[in-house]
C-alpha positions in Angstrom: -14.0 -14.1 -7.1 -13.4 -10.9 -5.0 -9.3 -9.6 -5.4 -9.4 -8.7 -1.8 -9.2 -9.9 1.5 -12.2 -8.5 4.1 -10.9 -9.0 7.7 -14.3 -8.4 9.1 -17.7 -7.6 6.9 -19.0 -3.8 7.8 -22.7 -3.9 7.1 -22.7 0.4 6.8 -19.3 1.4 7.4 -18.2 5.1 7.5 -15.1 4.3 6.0 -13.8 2.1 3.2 -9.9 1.9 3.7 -8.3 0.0 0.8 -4.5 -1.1 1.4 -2.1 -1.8 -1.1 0.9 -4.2 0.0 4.4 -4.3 -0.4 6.8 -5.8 -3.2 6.7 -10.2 -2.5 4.0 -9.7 -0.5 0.2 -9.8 -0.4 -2.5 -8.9 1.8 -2.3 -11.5 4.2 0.6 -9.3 5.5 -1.6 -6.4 6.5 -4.3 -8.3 8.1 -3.4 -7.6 11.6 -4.5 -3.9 10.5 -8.3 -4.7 11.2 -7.7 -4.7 14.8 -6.5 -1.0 14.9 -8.9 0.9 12.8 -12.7 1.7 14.0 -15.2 -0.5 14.6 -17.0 1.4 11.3 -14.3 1.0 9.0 -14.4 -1.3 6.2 -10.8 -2.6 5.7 -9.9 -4.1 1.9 -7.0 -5.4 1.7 -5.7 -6.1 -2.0 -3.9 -8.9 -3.1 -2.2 -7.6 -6.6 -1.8 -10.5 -9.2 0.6 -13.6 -8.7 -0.2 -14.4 -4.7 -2.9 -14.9 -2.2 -6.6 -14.6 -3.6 -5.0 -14.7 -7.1 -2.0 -17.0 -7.0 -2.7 -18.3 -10.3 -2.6 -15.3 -12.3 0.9 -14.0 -13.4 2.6 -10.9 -11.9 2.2 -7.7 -13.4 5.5 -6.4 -14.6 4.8 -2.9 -15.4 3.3 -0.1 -13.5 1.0 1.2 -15.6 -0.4 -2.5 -15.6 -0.3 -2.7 -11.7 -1.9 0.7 -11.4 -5.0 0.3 -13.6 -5.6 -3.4 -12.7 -6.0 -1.9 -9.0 -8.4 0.8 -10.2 -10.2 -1.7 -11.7 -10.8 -4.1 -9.0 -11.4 -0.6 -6.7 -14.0 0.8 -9.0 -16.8 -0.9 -7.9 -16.1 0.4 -4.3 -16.0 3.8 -5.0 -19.6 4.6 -4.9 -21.2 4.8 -1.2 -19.1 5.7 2.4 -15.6 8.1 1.5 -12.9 5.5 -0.3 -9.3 6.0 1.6 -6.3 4.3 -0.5 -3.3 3.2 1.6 0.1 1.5 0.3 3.6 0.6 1.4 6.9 0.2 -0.8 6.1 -0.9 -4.0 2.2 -0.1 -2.8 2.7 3.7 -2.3 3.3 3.9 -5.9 0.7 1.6 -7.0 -2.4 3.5 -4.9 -0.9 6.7 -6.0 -1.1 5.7 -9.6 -4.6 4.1 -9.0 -5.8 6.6 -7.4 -4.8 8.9 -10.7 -6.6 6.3 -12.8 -9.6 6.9 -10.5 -9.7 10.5 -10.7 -10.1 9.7 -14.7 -12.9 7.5 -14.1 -14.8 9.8 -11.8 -15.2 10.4 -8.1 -11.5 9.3 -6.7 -10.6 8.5 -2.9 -10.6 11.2 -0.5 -6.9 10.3 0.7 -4.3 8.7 -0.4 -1.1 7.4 2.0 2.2 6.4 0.5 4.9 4.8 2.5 8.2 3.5 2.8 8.7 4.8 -0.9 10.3 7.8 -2.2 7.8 10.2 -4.8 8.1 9.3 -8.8 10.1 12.2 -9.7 12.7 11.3 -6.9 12.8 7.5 -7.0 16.2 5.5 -7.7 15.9 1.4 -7.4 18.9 1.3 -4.4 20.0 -1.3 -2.9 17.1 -4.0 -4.2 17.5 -4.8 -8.4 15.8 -7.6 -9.8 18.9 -8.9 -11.4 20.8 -9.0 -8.1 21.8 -12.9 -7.8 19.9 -15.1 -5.4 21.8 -15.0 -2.2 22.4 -11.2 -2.4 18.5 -10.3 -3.2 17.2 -12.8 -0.2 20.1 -11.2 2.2 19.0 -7.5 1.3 15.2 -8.6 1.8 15.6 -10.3 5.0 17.7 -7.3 6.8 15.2 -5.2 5.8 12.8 -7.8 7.5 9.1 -8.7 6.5 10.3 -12.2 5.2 7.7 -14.8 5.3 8.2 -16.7 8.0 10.0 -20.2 7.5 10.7 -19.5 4.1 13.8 -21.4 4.2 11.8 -24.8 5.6 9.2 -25.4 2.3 10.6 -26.4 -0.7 10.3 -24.6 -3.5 9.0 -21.4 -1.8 12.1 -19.3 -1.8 12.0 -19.7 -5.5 8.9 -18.6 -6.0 9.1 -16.4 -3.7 12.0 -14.2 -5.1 10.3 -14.9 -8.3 7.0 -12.5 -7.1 9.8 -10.2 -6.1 12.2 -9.7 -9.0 8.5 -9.2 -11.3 7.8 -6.6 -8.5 11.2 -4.9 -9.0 11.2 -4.9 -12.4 7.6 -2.8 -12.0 9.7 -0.4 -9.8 13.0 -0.1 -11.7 10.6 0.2 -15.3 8.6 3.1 -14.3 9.0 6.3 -15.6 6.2 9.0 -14.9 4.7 9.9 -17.8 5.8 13.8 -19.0 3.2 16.1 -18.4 0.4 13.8 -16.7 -2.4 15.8 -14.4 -1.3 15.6 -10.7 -4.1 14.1 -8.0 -6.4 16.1 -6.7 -7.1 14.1 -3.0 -4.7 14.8 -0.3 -1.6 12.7 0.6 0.4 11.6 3.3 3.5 10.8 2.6 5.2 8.1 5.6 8.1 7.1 6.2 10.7 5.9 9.2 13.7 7.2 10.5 15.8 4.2 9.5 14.3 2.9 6.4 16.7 2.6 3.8 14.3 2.6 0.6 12.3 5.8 1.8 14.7 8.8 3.1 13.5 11.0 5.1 15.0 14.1 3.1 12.6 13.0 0.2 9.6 13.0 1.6 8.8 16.5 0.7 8.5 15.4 -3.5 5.3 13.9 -2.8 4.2 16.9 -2.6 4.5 17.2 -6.5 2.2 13.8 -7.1 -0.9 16.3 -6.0 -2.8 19.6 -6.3 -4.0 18.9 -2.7 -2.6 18.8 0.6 0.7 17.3 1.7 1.1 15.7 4.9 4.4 14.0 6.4 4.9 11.3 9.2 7.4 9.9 10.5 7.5 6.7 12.4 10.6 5.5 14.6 12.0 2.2 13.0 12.7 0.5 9.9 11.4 -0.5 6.0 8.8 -2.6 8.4 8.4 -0.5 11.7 4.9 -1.3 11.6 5.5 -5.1 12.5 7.1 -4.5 15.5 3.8 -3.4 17.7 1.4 -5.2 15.3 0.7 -2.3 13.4 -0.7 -0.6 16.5 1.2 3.0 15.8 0.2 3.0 11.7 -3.4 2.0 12.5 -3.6 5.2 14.8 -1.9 7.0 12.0 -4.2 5.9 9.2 -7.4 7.0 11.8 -5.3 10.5 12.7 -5.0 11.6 9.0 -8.3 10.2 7.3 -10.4 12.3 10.1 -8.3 15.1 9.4 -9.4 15.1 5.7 -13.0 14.4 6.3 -13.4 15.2 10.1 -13.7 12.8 12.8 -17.2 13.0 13.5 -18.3 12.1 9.6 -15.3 9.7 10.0 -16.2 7.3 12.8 -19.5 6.5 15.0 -19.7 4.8 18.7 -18.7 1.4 18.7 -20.7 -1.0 18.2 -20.7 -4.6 17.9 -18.6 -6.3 15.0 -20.7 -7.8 12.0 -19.5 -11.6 11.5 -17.0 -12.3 8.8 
């Protein structure tokens, strides 16, 4: 069984953009993303263990774990069209990780983005701790926003649901870079937004020690979840803006053309 979700099936695509999601969430999340990005563009969205395409498997609690199993189930897609990695929050540090992993292995991606997440050498856990009591840990999620949606009206969901997240947390609040490790080679863009509590903007700038290759910053008006309020229309132009600016927007994207059925 494939680890990701395939909002549409791209029978020679240009571009293979894989996305990484955020902490309690999963891929379904991101799917909305299709929609923005070229017709040519493969989108793979992953679902890490513990929820959607792999519910039944347990959550990763370490990031070492989360980062290799994600270079695993990217692997196989690294060979054909230029491999973009994309992730927010608790994804930022798992594709950058990956991506690291990948660069071991052989041929990495060409780009890497990271959002809505301070750099490894500045992170500090804030205001979200996986031993934060119930109440307080849902109240702090849902100001932030990107709550499921009637979470409160299915029993037994909010459980499980802060369940995903605490494992998540204790994957952020864990990791330590190791001492000494090689930095990426691919280029990165580091995003953030200009009232997103977890990723400030000041910050930003560290990411530029995660690589030997370009740093590039953006900044997006909004919160921790800016991209939800106009469907991710702004990030999906974002995502097209930097990846043609690593590999040019001719190689990056052909005339439209119909879409292949999913």
């Amino acid at each position: 069984m494939s680890v990701f979700v395939r909002p549409r099936r791209v029978a020679d695509p240009v571009v293979r953009l894989v996305v990484i999601h955020h902490a309690g969430g999963s891929a379904a999340a991101y799917h909305p993303l299709g929609r923005r990005l070229p017709d040519d563009w493969e989108l793979l969205l992953l679902d890490l263990p513990g929820r959607g395409k792999r519910h039944t498997e347990a959550p990763l609690e370490r990031m070492a774990e989360l980062a290799e199993a994600t270079a695993d189930a990217v692997m196989p897609w690294t060979a054909g069209p230029p491999l973009a990695l994309f992730g927010h929050s608790l994804g930022a540090l798992v594709a950058a990780e990956a991506a690291r992993s990948l660069e071991g292995r052989g041929p990495g991606p060409v780009w890497v983005g990271v959002s809505g997440r301070p750099a490894p050498s500045a992170f500090e856990a804030g205001s979200l701790h996986p031993a934060l009591p119930d109440d307080q840990l849902m109240a702090r999620l849902t100001a932030m926003g990107g709550i499921p949606a009637r979470i409160e009206e299915v029993p037994g969901f909010r459980d499980r649901f802060l369940r995903l997240v605490r494992a998540d947390l204790r994957a952020l609040v864990s990791y330590r870079p190791a001492p000494g490790r090689s930095r990426l080679t691919a280029p990165l863009t580091a995003m953030s937004a200009t009232s997103d509590p977890l990723a400030p903007l000041a910050e930003l700038g560290a990411w530029g020690r995660e690589t030997t290759g370009e740093l590039r910053q953006r900044i997006f008006p909004g919160g921790h979840f800016h991209f939800l309020d106009d469907a991710f229309a702004r990030l999906g132009a974002v995502l097209v803006e930097e990846v043609h600016h690593v590999i040019g927007s001719t190689a990056a994207t052909r005339p439209a053309r119909p879409r292949a059925a999913v």
